[in-house]
N, C-alpha and C positions, 0 to 999 in steps of 0.2 A: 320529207319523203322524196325521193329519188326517181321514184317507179313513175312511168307516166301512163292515162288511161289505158294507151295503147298496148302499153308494154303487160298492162294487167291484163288485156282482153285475150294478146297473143299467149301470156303464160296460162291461162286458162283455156282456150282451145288445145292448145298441145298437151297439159296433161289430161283434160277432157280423151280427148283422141287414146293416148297411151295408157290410159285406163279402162277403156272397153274395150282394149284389146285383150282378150284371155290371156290369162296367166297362170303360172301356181298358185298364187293365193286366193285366184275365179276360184278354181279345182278346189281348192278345199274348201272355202265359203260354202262355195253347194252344196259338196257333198257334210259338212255338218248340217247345213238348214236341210237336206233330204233326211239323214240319218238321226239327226238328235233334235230337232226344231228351231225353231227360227231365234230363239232367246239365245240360246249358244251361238247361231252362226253371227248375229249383230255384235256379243260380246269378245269373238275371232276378230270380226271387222276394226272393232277397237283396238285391238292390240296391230292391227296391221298396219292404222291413222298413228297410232303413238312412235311406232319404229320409223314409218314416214317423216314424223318432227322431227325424230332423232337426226335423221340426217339432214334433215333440213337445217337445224341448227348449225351443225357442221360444215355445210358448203356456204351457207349464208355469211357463216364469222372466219371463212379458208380457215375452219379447226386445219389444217395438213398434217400437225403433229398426231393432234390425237386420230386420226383417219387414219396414217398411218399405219399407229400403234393397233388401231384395230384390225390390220390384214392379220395379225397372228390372233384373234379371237373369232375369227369369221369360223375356221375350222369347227371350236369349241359349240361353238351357236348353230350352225349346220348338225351336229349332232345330239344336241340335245333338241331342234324342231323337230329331225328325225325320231328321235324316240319318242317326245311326244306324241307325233301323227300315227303312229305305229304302234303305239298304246290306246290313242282313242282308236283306228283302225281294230284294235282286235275286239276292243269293248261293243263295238256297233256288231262283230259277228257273234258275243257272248249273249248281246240284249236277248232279252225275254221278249217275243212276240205275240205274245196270247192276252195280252194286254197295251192299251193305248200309254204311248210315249207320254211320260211325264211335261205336264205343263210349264212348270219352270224347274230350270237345271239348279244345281245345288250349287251352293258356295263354291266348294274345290270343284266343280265342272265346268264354269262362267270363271276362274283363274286356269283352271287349264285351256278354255277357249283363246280367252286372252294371250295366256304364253304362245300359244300354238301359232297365231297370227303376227304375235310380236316376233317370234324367233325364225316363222318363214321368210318375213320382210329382212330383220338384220342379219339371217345368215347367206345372202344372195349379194356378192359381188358385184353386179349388174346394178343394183339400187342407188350404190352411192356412187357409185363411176354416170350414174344418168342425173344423179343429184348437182354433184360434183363439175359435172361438163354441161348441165345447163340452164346451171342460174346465170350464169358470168352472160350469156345471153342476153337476159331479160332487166340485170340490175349491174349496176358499179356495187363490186364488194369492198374497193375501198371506203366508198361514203355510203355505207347500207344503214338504214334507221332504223328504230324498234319498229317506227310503222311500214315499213317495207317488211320487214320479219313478220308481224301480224298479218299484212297481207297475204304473204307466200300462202304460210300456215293456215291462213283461212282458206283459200283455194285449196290447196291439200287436204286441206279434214273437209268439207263439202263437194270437193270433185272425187277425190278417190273411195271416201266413207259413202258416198251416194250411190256412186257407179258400185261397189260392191253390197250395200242394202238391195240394190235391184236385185242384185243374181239373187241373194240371199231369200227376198221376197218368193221372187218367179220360182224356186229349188221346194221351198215352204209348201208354196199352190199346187204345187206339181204333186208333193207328196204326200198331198188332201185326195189324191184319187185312189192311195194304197192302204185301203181301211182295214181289210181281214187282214189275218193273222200269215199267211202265205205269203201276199205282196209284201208283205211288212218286212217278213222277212229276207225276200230277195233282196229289196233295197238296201237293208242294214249291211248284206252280201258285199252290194255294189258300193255303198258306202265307206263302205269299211278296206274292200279292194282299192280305192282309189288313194283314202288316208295312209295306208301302208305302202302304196307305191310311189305318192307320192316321197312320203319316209326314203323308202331305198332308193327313190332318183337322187334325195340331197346328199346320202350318204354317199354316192358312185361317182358325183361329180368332183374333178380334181380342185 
């Protein structure tokens, strides 16, 4: 192992830090765990820890080639989060409100959470350019070990999957105070405003 304590405590503060700072994938977290319950929003969070390894793996082993090769799929994956967000977006303003949200989401709703979180994390340029520029920091990627890799990735699945269950949480509680049938439906409003704008910001950005 390569990594020394210190160098675990710094990479863990720093993405501590740049994890509670909002982002698009805050925005959507929430507005699932507001909109469809907190079992979708944690199964979102997984998909957004999973595109996290991805690039983890890739800045860890200087993939360059395949990072590379992936500036021509960013596009493809920017449009299809879009259309997923944009899809769950309209289903949050089709739900039925006269009745209490279903307790657990269904098979294809927990893979669309998932995709939804996986493809907002891989379709964002920013990720792996922050990936990319600041491992080299914290580890030698010439002499990097499995256990250096285990490390990374377990700070990465428990600082960003953590800091994103909270919002998730706190979004869940919030929307324990929208029982009737009225609030319910505003929120699904608000929810559903948010998934589709999120959608059209990925799609407008160059």
């Amino acid at each position: 192992m390569t990594m020394t304590p210190g160098d675990i405590v710094a990479l863990l503060g720093t993405m501590l830090v740049l994890a509670v700072v909002p982002g698009p994938s805050d925005v959507a977290v929430v507005a699932r765990s507001a909109g469809s319950g907190l079992a979708g929003a944690l199964f979102m969070v997984g998909g957004i820890v999973a595109a996290d390894l991805v690039f983890i793996a890739l800045a860890v082993y200087s993939l360059t080639a395949i990072a590379g090769a992936m500036g021509s799929l960013f596009d493809l994956a920017r449009y299809a989060c879009a259309a997923v967000l944009v899809w769950t977006g309209i289903g949050f303003w089709r739900a039925r409100t006269d009745v209490a949200p279903a307790r657990e989401p269904t098979s294809a709703a927990r893979f669309s959470a998932f995709l939804g979180g996986f493809f907002l994390t891989l379709s964002d340029p920013k990720a792996i350019l922050f990936y990319m520029g600041l491992f080299p920091a914290f580890l030698d990627l010439s002499r990097v070990s499995l256990a250096d890799t285990a490390i990374v990735m377990s700070i990465a699945t428990v600082v960003v999957g953590g800091v994103k269950i909270v919002y998730a949480c706190a979004a869940h509680r919030a929307a324990l105070f929208f029982e009737n049938s009225r609030a319910r439906r505003r929120l699904n409003i608000a929810a559903g405003a948010v998934m589709i704008g999120t959608g059209i910001y990925l799609l407008s950005r160059g």
